[in-house]
Residue frames relative to the residue before (quaternion, step in Angstrom):
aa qw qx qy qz dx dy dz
X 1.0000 0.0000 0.0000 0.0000 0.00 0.00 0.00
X 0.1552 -0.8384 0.4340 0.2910 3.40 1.01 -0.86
X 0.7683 -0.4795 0.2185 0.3634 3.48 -1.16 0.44
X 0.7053 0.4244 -0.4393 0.3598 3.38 1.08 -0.82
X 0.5197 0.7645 -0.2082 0.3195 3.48 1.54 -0.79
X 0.4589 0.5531 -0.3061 0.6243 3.54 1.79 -1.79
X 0.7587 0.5278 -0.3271 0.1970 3.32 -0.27 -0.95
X 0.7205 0.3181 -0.2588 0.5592 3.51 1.00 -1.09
X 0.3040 0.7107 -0.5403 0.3327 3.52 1.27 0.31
X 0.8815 0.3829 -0.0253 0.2751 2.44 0.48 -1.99
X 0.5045 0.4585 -0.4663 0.5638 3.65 1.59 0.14
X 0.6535 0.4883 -0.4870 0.3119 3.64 0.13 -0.45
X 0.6385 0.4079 -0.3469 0.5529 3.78 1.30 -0.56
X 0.5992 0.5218 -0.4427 0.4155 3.74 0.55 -0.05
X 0.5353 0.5273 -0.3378 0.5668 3.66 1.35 -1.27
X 0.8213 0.4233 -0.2637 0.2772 3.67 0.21 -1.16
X 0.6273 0.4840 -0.2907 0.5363 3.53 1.49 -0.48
X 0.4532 -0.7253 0.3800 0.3524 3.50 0.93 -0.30
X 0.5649 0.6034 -0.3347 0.4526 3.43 1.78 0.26
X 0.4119 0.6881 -0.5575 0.2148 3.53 0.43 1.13
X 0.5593 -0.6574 0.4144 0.2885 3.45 -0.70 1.07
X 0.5958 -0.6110 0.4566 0.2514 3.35 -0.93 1.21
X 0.3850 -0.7423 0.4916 0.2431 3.63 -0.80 0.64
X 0.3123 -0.7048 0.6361 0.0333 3.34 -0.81 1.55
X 0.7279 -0.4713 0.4942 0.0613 2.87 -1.75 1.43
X 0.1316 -0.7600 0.6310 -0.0838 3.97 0.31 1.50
X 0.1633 -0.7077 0.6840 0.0684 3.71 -1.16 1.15
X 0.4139 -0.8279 0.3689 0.0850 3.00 -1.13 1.21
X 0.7406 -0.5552 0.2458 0.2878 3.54 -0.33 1.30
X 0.1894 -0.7674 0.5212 0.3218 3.69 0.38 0.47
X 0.5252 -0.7536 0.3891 0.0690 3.45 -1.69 0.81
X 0.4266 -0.6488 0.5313 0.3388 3.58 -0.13 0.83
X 0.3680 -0.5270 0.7644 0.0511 2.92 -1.79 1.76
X 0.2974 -0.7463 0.5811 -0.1303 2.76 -1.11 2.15
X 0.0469 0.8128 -0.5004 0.2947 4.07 -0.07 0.75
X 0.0958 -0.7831 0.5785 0.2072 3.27 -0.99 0.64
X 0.7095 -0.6327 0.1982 0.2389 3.12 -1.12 0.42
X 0.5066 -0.6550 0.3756 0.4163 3.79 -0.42 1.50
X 0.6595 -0.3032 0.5026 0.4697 3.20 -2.20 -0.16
X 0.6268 0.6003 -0.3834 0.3158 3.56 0.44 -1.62
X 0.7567 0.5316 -0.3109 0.2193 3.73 0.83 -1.48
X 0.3937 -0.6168 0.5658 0.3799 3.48 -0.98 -0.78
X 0.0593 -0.7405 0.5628 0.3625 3.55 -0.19 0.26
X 0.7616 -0.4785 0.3479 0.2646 3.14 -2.27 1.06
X 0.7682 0.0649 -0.0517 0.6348 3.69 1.07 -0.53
X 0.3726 -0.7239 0.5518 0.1803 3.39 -1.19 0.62
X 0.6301 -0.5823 0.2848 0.4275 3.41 -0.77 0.70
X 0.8859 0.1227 -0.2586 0.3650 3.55 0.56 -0.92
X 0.0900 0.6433 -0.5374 0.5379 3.09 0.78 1.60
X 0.9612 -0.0398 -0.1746 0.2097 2.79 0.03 -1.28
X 0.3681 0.6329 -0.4557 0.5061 3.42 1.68 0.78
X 0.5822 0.4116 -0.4233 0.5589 4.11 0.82 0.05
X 0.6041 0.4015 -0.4652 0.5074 4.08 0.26 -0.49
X 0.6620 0.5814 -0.3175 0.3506 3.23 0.55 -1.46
X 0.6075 0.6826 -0.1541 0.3759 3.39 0.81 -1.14
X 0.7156 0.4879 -0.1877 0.4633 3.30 1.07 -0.97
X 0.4555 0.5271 -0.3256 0.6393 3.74 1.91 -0.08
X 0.3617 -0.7155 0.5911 0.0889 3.77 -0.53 1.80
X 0.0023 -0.8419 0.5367 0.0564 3.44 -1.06 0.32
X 0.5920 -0.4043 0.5527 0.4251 3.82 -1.16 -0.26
X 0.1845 0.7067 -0.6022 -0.3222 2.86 -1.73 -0.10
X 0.4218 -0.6683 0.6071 0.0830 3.18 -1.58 0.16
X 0.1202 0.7176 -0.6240 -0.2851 3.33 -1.56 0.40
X 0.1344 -0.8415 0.4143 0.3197 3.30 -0.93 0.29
X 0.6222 -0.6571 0.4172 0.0844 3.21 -1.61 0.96
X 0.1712 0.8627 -0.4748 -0.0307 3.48 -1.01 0.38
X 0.3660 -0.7621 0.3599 0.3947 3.69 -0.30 1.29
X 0.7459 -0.3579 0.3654 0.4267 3.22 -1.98 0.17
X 0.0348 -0.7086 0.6507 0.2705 3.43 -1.52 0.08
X 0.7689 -0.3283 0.2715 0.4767 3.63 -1.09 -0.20
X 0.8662 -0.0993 -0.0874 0.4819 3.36 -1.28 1.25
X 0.3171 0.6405 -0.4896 0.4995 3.50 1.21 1.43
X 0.6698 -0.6102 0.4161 0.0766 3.29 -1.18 1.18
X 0.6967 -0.4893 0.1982 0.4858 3.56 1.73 0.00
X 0.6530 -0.3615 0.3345 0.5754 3.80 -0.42 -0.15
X 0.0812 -0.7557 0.6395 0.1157 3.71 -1.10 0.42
X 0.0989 0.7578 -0.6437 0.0404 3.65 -1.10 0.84
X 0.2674 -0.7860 0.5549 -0.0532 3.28 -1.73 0.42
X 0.2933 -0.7265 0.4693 0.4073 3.83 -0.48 0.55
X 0.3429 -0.6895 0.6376 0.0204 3.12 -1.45 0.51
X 0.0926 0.7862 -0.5996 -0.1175 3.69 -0.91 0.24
X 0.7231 0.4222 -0.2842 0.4670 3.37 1.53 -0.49
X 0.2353 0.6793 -0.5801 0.3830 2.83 -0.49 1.71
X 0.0521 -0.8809 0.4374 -0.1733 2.55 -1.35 1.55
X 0.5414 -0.5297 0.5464 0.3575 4.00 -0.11 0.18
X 0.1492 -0.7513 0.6409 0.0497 4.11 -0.19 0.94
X 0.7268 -0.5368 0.2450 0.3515 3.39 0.12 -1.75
X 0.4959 -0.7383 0.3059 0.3397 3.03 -0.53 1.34
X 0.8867 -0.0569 -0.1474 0.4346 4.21 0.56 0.40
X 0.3485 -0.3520 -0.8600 0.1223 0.69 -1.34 2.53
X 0.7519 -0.5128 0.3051 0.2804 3.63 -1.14 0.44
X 0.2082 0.8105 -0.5292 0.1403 3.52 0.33 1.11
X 0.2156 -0.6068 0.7210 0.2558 3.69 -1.91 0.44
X 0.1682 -0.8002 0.5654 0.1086 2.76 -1.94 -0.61
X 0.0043 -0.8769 0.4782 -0.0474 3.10 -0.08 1.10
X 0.2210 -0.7487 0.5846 0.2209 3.75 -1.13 0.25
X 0.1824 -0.7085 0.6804 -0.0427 3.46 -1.68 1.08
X 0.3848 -0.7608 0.4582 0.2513 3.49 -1.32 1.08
X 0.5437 -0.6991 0.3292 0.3276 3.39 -0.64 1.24
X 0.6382 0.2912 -0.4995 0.5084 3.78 0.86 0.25
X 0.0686 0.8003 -0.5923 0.0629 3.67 0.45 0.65
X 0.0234 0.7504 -0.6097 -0.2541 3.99 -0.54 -0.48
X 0.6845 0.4183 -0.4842 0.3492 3.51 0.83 0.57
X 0.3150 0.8409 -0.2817 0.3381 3.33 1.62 -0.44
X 0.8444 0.3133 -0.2718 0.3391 3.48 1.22 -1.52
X 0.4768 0.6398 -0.3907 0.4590 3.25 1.82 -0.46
X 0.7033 0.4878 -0.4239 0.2961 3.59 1.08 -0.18
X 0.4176 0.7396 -0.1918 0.4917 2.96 1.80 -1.00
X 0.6676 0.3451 -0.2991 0.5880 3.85 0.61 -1.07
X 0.7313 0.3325 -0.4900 0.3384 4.09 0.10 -0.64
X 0.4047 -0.7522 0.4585 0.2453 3.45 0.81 -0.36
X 0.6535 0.2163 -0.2248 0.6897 3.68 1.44 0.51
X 0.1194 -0.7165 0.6868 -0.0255 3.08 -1.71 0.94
X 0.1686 -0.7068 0.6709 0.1480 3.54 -1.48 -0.09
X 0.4067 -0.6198 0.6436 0.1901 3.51 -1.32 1.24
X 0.0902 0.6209 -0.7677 -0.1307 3.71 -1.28 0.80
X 0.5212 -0.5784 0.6215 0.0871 3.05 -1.56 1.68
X 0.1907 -0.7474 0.5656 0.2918 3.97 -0.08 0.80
X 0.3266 -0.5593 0.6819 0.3400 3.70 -1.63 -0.39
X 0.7938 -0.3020 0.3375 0.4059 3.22 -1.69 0.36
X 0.7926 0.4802 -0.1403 0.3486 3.71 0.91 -1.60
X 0.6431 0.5581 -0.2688 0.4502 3.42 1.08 -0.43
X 0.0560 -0.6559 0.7363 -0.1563 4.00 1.13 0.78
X 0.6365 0.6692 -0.3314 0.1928 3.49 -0.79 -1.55
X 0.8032 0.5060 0.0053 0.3144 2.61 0.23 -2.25
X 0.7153 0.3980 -0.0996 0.5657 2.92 1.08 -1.62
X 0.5526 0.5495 -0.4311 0.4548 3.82 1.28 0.31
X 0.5817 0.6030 -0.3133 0.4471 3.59 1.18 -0.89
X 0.8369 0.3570 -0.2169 0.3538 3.07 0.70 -0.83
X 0.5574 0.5691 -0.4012 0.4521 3.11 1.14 0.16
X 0.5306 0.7182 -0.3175 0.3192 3.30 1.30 -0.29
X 0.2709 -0.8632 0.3900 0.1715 4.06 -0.03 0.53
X 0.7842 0.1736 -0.0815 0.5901 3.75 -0.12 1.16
X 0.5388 0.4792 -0.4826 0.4972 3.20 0.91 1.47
X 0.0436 -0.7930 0.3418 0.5023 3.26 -0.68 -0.28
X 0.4891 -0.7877 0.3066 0.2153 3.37 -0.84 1.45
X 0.4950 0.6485 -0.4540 0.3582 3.31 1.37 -0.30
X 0.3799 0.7061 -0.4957 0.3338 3.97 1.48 -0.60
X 0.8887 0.0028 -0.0896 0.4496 3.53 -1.43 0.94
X 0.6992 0.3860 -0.4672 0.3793 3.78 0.57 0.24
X 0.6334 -0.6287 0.4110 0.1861 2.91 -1.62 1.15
X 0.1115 0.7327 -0.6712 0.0154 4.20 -0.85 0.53
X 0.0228 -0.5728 0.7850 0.2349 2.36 -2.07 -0.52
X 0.5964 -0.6118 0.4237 0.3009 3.31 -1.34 0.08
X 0.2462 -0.7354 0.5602 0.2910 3.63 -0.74 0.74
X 0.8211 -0.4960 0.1884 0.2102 2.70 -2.09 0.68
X 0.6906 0.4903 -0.2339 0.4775 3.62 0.97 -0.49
X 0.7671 0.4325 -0.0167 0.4734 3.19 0.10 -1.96
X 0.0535 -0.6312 0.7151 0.2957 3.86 0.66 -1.42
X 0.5293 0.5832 -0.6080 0.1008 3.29 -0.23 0.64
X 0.8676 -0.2852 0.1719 0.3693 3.84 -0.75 0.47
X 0.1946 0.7756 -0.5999 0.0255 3.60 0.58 0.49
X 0.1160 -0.8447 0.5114 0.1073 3.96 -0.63 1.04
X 0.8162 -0.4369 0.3179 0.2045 2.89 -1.52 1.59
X 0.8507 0.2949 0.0306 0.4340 3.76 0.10 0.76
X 0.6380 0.5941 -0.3101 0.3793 2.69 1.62 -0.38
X 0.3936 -0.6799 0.4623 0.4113 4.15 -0.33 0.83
X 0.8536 -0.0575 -0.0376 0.5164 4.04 -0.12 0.49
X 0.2226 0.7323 -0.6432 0.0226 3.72 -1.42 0.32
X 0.5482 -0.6840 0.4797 -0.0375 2.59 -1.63 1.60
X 0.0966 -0.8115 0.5764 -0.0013 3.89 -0.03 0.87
X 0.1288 0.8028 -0.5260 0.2496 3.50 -0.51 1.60
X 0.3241 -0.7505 0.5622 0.1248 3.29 -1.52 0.53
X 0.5046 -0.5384 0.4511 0.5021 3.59 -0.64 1.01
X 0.0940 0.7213 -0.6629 -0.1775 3.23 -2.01 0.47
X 0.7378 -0.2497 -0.1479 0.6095 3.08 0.75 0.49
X 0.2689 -0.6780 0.6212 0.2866 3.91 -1.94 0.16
X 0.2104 -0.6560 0.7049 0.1689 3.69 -1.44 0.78
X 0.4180 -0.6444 0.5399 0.3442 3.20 -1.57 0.15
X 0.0554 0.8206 -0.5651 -0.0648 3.46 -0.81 0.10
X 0.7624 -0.3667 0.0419 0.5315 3.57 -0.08 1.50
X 0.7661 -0.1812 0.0272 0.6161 3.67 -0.26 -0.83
X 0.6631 0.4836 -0.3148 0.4768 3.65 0.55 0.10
X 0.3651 -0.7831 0.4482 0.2293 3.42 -1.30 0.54
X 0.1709 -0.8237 0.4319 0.3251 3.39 0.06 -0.02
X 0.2424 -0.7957 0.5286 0.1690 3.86 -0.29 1.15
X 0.0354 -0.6412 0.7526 0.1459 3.97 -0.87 -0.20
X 0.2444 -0.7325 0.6320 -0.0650 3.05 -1.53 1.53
X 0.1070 -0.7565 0.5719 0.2985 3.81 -0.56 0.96
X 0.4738 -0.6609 0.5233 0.2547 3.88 -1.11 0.57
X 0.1208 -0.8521 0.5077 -0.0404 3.08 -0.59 1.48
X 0.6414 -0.0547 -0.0129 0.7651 3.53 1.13 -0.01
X 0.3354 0.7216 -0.6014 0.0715 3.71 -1.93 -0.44
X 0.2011 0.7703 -0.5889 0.1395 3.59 -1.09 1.01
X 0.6776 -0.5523 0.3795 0.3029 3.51 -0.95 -0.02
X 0.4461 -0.5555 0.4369 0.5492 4.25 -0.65 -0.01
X 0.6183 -0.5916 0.5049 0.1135 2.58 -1.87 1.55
X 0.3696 0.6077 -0.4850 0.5089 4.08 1.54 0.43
X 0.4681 -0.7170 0.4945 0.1495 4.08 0.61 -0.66
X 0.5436 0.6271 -0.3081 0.4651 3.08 1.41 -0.34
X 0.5224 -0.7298 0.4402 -0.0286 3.24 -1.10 1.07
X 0.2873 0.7719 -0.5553 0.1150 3.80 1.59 -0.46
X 0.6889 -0.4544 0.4976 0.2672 3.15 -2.36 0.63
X 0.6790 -0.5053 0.4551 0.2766 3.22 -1.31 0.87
X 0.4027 -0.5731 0.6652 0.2586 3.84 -1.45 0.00
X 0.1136 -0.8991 0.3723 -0.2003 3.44 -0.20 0.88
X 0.0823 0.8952 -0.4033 0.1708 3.52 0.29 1.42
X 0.2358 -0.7774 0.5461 -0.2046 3.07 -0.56 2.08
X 0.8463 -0.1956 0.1278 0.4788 3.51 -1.13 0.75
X 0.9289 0.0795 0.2264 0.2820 3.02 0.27 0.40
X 0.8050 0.0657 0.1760 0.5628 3.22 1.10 -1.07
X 0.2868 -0.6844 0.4389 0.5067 3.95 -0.50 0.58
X 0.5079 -0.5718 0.5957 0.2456 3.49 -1.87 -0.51
């Protein structure tokens, strides 16, 4: 049955015997005084401090994609390394974006994206797009995925077709949550190694 199951077992027989304990008054946790940090202060880590430790934690990458909207300048994507699996019910990702982004709002206005999962082979690719004031969509191959139409590129080893559900803030970065509306892998079967980015540098 598992625990979460034992559990509503066990209120429905408490509800049904008439011997459930009355519900006591729960005090609520007092809240961290958020603030940023004075001239006077030191901050607790320094930036490049902490982008070298940080660095030493390998990741994926990704770019994600979004289709044109109306009297918009064309599809708009972006690389991505933070990304993550959220949860599997209901089916969410998660990715993070810097809050002076300028491609971020054109994504923000279609309201759907797609995760391309890079391969091992697509360094390049995933360089173009990180680039700012081009347009990066020049010479690369898509098509359009099944939901969203946003950009699903040619090559890529999985992608993830999703609609915005909600954005958090999270210091200089937002933190987006995608619900998963469709997503699978190339229809070739092949398995290739991941793109991979490491201190610094892919793998």
């Amino acid at each position: 049955m598992g625990h979460a199951g034992a559990a509503a077992a066990a209120v429905r027989y408490l509800r049904s015997s008439g011997s459930a304990p009355a519900a006591q008054p729960v005090e609520a946790l007092p809240r961290p005084e958020l603030r940023c940090v004075a001239d006077d202060e030191r901050a607790p880590v320094g930036q490049g401090e902490f982008r070298h430790v940080l660095g030493h934690f390998a990741t994926g990458v990704t770019v994600i994609t979004a289709p044109a909207v109306a009297d918009g300048p064309g599809p708009a994507g972006f690389a991505c390394q933070s990304f993550s699996a959220l949860s599997l019910d209901p089916p969410l990702v998660v990715f993070m974006v810097g809050r002076t982004s300028t491609t971020w709002p054109r994504i923000a206005r279609a309201g759907v994206f797609c995760v391309n999962v890079l391969g091992a082979h697509q360094g390049e690719l995933c360089r173009g797009f990180a680039v700012s004031g081009t347009d990066k969509f020049a010479g690369v191959s898509y098509d359009a995925s099944p939901v969203s139409g946003s950009p699903r590129l040619t090559g890529a080893a999985a992608w993830i077709d999703c609609t915005i559900h909600a954005v958090h803030t999270g210091g200089d970065h937002l933190i987006v949550v995608g619900r998963v509306d469709a997503l699978g892998t190339p229809d070739d079967g092949e398995d290739g190694a991941p793109l991979l980015f490491h201190r610094g540098r892919f793998l």
